[in-house]
PAZAPA-4460 file (N, C-alpha, C; in steps of 0.05 Angstrom, whole numbers, plus 32768, in hexadecimal, padded with zeros to 4 digits):
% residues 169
    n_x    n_y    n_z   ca_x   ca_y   ca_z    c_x    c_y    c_z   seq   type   mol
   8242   7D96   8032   822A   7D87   8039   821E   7D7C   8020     1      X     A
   8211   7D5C   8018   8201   7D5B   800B   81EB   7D63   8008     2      X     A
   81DF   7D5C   7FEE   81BE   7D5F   7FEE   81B6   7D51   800F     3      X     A
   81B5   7D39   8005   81A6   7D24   800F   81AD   7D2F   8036     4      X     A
   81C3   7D39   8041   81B6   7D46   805C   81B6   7D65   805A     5      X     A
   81B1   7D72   8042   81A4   7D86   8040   8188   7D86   804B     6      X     A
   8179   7D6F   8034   8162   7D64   8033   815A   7D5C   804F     7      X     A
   8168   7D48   8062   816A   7D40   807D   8161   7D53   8090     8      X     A
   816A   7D6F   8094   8174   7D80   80A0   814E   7D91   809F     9      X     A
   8144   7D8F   8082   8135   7D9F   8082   811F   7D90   8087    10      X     A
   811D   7D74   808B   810C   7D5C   8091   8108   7D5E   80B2    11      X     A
   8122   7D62   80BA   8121   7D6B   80DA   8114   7D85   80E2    12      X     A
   8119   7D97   80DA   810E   7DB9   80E2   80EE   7DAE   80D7    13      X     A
   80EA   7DA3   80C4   80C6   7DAB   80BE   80C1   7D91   80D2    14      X     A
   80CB   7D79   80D5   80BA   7D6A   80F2   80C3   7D7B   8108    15      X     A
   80D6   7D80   8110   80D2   7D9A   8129   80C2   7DB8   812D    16      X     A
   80BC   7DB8   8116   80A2   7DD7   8115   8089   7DC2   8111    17      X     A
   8082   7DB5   8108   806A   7DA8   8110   8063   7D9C   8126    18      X     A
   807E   7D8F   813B   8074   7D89   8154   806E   7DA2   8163    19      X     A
   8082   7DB0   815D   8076   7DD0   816D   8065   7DDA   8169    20      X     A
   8056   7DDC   8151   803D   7DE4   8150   802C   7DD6   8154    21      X     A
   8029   7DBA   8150   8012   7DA4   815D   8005   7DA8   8172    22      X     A
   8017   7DAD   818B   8004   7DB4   81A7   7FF7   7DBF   81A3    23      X     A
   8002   7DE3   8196   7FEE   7DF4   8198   7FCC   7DEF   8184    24      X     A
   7FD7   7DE8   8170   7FC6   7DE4   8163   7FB0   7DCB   8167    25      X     A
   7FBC   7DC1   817C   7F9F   7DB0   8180   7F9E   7DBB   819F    26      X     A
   7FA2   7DC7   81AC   7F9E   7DD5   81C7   7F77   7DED   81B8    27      X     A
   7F88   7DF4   81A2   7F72   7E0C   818E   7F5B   7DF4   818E    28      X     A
   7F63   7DE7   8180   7F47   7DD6   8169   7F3A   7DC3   8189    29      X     A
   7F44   7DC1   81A9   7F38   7DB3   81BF   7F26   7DC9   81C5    30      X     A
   7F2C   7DEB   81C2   7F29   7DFD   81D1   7F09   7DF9   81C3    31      X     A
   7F0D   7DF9   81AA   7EED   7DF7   81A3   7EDB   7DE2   81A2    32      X     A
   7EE7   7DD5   81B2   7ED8   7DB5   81AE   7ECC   7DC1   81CB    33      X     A
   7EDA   7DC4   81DE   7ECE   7DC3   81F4   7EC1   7DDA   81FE    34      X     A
   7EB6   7DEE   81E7   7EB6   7E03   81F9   7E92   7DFD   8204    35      X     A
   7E8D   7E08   821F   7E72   7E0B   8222   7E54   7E0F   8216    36      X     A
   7E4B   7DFA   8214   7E2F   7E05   820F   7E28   7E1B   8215    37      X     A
   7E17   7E30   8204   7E04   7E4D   8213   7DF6   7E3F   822B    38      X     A
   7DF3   7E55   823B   7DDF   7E4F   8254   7DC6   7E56   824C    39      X     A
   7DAF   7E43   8253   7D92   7E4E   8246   7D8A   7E62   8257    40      X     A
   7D7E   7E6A   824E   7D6D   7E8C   825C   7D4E   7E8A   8249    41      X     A
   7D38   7E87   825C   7D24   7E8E   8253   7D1A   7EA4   8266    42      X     A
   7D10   7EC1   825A   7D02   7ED4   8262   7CF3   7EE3   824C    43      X     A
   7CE1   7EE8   825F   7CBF   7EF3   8252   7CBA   7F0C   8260    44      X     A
   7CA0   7F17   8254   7CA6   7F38   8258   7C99   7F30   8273    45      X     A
   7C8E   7F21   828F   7C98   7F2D   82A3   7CB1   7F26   82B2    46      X     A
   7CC5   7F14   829F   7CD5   7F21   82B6   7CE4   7F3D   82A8    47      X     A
   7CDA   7F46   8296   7CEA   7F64   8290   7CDB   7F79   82A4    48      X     A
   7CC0   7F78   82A8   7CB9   7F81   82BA   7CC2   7F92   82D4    49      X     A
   7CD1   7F71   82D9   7CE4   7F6E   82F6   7D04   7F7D   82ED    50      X     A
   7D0F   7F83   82D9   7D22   7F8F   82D6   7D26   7FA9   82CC    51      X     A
   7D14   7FB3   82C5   7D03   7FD2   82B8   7D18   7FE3   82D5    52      X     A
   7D22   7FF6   82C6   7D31   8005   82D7   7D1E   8014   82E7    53      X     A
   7D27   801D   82FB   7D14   802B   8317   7D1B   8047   8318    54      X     A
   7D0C   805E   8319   7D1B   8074   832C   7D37   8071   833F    55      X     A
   7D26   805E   8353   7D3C   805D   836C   7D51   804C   836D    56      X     A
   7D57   804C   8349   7D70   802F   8345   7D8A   803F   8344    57      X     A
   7DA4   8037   834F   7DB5   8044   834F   7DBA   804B   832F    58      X     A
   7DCA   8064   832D   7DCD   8069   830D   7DE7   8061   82FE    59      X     A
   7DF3   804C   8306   7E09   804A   82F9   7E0C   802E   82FD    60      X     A
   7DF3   8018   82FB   7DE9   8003   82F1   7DD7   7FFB   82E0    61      X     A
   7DE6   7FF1   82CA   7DDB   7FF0   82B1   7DD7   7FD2   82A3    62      X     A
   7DC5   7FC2   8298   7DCB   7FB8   827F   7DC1   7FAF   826A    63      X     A
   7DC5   7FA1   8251   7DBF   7FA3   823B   7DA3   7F88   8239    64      X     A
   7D98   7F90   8237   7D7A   7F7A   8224   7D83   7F7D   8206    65      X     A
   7D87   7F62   8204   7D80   7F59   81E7   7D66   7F49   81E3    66      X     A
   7D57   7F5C   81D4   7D3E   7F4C   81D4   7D33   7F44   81B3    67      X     A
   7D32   7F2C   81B7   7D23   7F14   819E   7D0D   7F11   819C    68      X     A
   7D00   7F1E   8188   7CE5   7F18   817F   7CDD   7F05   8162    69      X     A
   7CD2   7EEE   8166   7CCD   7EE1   8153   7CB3   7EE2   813C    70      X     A
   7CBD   7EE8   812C   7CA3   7EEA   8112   7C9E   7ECE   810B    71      X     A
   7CA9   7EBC   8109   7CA1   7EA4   8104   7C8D   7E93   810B    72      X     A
   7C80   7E85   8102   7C6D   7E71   8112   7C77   7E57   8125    73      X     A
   7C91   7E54   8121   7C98   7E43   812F   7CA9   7E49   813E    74      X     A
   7CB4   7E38   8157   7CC7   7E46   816E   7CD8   7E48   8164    75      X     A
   7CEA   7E56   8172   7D0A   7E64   8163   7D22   7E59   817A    76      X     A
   7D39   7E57   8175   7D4D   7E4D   8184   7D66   7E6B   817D    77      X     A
   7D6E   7E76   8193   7D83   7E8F   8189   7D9E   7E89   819F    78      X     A
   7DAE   7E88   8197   7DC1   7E7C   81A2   7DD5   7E9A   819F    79      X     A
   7DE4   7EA9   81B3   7DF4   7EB7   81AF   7E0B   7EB3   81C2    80      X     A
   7E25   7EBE   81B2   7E40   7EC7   81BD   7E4C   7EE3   81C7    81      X     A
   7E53   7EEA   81DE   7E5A   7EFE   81EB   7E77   7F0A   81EA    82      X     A
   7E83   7F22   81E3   7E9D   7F2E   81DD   7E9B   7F40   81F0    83      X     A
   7EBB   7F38   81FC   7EC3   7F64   8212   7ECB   7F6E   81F7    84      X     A
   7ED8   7F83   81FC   7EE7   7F9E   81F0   7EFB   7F90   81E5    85      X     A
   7F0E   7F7B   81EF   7F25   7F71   81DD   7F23   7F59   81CB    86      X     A
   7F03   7F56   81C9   7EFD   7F42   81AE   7EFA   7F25   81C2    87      X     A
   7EFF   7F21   81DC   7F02   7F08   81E5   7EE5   7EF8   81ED    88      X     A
   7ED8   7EE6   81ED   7EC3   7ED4   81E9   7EC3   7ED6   8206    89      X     A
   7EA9   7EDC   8219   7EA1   7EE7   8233   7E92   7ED0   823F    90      X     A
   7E7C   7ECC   8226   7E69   7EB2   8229   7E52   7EAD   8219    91      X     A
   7E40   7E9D   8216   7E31   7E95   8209   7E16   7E93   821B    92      X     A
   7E04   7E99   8209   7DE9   7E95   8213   7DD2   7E8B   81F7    93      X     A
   7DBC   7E7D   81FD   7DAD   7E77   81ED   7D8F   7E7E   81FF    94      X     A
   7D7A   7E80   81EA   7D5A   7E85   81F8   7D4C   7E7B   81DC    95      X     A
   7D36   7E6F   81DD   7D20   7E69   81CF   7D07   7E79   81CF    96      X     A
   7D05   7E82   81B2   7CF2   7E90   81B0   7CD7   7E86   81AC    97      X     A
   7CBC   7E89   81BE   7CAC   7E7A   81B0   7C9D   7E85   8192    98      X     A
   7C8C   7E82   8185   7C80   7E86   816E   7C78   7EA5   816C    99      X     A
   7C77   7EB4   815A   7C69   7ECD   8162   7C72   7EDB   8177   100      X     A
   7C84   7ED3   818C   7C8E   7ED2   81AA   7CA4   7EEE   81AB   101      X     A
   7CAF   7EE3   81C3   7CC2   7EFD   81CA   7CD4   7EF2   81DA   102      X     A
   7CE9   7EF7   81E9   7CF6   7EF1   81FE   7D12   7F06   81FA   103      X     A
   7D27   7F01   820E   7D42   7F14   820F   7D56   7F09   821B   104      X     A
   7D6D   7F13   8216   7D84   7F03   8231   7D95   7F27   823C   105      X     A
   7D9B   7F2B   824F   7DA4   7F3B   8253   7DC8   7F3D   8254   106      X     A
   7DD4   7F4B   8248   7DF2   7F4D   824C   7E01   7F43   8261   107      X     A
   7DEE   7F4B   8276   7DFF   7F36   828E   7DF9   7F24   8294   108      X     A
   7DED   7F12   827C   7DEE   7EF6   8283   7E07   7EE3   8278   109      X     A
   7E0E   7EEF   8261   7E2A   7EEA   825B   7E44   7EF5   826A   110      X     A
   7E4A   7EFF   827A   7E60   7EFF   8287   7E61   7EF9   82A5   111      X     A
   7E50   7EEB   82B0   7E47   7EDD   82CF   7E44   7EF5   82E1   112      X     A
   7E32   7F0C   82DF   7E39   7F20   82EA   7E49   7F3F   82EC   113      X     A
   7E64   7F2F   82D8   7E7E   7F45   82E6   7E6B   7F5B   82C7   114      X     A
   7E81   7F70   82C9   7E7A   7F88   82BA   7E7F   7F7D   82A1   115      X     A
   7E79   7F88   8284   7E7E   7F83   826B   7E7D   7F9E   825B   116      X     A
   7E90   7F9D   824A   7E89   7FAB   8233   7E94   7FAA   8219   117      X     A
   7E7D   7F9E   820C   7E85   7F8F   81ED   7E71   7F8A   81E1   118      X     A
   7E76   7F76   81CA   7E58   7F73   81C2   7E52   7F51   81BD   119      X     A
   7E3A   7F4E   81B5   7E31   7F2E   81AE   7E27   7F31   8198   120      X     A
   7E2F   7F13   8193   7E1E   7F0A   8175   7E07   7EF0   817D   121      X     A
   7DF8   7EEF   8161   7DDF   7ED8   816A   7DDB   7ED0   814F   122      X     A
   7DD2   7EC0   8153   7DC8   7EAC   813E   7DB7   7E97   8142   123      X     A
   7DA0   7E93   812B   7D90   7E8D   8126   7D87   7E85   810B   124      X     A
   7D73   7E6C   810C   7D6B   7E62   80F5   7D4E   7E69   80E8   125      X     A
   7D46   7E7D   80F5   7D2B   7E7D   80F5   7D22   7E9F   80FA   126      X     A
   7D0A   7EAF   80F1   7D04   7EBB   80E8   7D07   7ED4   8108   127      X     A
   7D1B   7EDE   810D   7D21   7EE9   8126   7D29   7F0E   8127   128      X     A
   7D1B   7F25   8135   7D28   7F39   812F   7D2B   7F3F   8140   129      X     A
   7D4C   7F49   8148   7D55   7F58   8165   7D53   7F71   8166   130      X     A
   7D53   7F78   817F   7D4C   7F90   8186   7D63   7F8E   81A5   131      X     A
   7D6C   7FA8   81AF   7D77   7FAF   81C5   7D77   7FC2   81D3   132      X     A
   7D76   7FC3   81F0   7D6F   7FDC   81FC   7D81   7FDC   8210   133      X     A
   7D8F   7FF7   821D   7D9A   7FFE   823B   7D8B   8005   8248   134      X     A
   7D93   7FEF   8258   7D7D   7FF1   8278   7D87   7FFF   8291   135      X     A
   7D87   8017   8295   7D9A   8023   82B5   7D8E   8036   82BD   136      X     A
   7D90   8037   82DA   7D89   8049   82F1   7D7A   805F   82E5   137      X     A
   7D84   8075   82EA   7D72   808B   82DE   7D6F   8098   82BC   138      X     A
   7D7E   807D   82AE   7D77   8086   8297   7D69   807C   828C   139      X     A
   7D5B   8065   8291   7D45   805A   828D   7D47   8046   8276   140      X     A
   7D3C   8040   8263   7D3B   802F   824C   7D4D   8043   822D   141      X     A
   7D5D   8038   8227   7D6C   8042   820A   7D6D   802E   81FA   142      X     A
   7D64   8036   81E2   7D69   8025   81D1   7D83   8027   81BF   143      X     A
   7D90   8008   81C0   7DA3   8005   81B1   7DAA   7FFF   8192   144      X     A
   7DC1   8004   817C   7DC3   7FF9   8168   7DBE   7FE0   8162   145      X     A
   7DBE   7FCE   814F   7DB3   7FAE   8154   7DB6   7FAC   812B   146      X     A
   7DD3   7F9E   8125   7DD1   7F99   8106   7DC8   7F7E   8103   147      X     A
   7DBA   7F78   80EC   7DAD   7F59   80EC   7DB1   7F50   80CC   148      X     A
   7DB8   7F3B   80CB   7DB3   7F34   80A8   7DBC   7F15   80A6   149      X     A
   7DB6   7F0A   8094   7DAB   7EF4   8090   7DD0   7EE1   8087   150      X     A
   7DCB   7ECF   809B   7DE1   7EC6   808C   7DE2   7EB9   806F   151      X     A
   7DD0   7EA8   806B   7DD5   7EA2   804E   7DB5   7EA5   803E   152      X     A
   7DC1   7EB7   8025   7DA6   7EC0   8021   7D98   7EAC   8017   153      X     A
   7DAB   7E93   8013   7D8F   7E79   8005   7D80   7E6C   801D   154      X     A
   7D89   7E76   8036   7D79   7E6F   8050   7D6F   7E8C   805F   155      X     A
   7D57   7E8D   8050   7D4D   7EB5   8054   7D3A   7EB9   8079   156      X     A
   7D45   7E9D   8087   7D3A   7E9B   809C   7D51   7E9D   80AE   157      X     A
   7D6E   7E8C   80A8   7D8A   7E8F   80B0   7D86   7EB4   80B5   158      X     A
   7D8C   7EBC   80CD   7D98   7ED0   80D6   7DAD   7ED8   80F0   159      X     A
   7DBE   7EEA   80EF   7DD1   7EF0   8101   7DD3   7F08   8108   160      X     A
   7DCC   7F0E   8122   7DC6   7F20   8138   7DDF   7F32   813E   161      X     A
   7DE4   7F45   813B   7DFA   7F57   814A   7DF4   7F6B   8157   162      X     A
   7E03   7F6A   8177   7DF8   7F83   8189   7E12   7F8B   818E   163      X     A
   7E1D   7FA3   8175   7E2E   7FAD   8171   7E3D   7FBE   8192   164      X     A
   7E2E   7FBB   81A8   7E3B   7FC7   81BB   7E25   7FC8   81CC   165      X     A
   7E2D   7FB8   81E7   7E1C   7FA4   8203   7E2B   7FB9   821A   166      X     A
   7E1B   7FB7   8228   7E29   7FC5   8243   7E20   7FB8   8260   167      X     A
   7E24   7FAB   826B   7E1B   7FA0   828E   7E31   7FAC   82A3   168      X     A
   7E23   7FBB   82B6   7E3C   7FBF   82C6   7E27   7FBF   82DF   169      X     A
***
């Protein structure tokens, strides 16, 4: 064999591993173009009111409040992402905080109902601290872990929310 369809040979295999990988790789880079907006969720402490676990609530319905309180003077925008147990993206939700304000999204608003167990992240540009609680039948209100820190410290208002472990069933 010469160089020159040595050279040929290996001109063919790298355009044939690049067509093969092309689909996928733009199948990846569509997957995030299109993925869904969060669903908005605004709630205020009455409707937690309305979800405050009961005596007479069965006990093996449960789920997670993430709740956002804003120190800031101005409204807040918190946009989060939902994980099961094998790392896979469940759903998205966003809520606006007003000033001084409060609001929450509950775990089962990211997975349309069905059961979950994993965790979410959030993010925000503006001066935001989470807090989380288990909500179920006869155990009443627990409070959960909740790590928080700033994504970049030259933006000391940039922060990112982690609720290291959500439960809705």
């Amino acid at each position: 064999m010469t160089f020159q369809k040595i050279c040929l040979a290996w001109l063919g295999l790298l355009v044939l591993g690049a067509l093969a990988l092309s689909p996928a790789a733009w199948s990846q880079s569509q997957a995030s173009v299109t993925e869904p907006a969060p669903i908005e969720i605004d709630r205020d402490a009455v409707d937690f009111h309305r979800i405050v676990p009961k005596p007479t609530d069965p006990p093996l319905v449960y789920d997670t409040a993430l709740v956002f309180t804003n120190t800031g003077s101005d409204d807040s925008r918190v946009i989060c992402k939902a994980f099961d147990d094998d790392g896979h993206a469940v759903g998205r939700a966003a809520t606006s905080v007003p000033a001084l304000g409060l609001r929450y999204l509950l775990a089962s608003d990211f997975s349309n109902g069905a059961a979950v167990l994993g965790h979410i992240q959030c993010g925000t540009h503006d001066p935001v601290i989470g807090s989380a609680f288990l909500l179920g039948g006869r155990a009443g209100i627990t409070e959960v872990p909740v790590s928080q820190n700033p994504v970049d410290p030259r933006k000391h208002h940039a922060t990112r929310i982690r609720f290291p472990v959500v439960f809705a069933q």
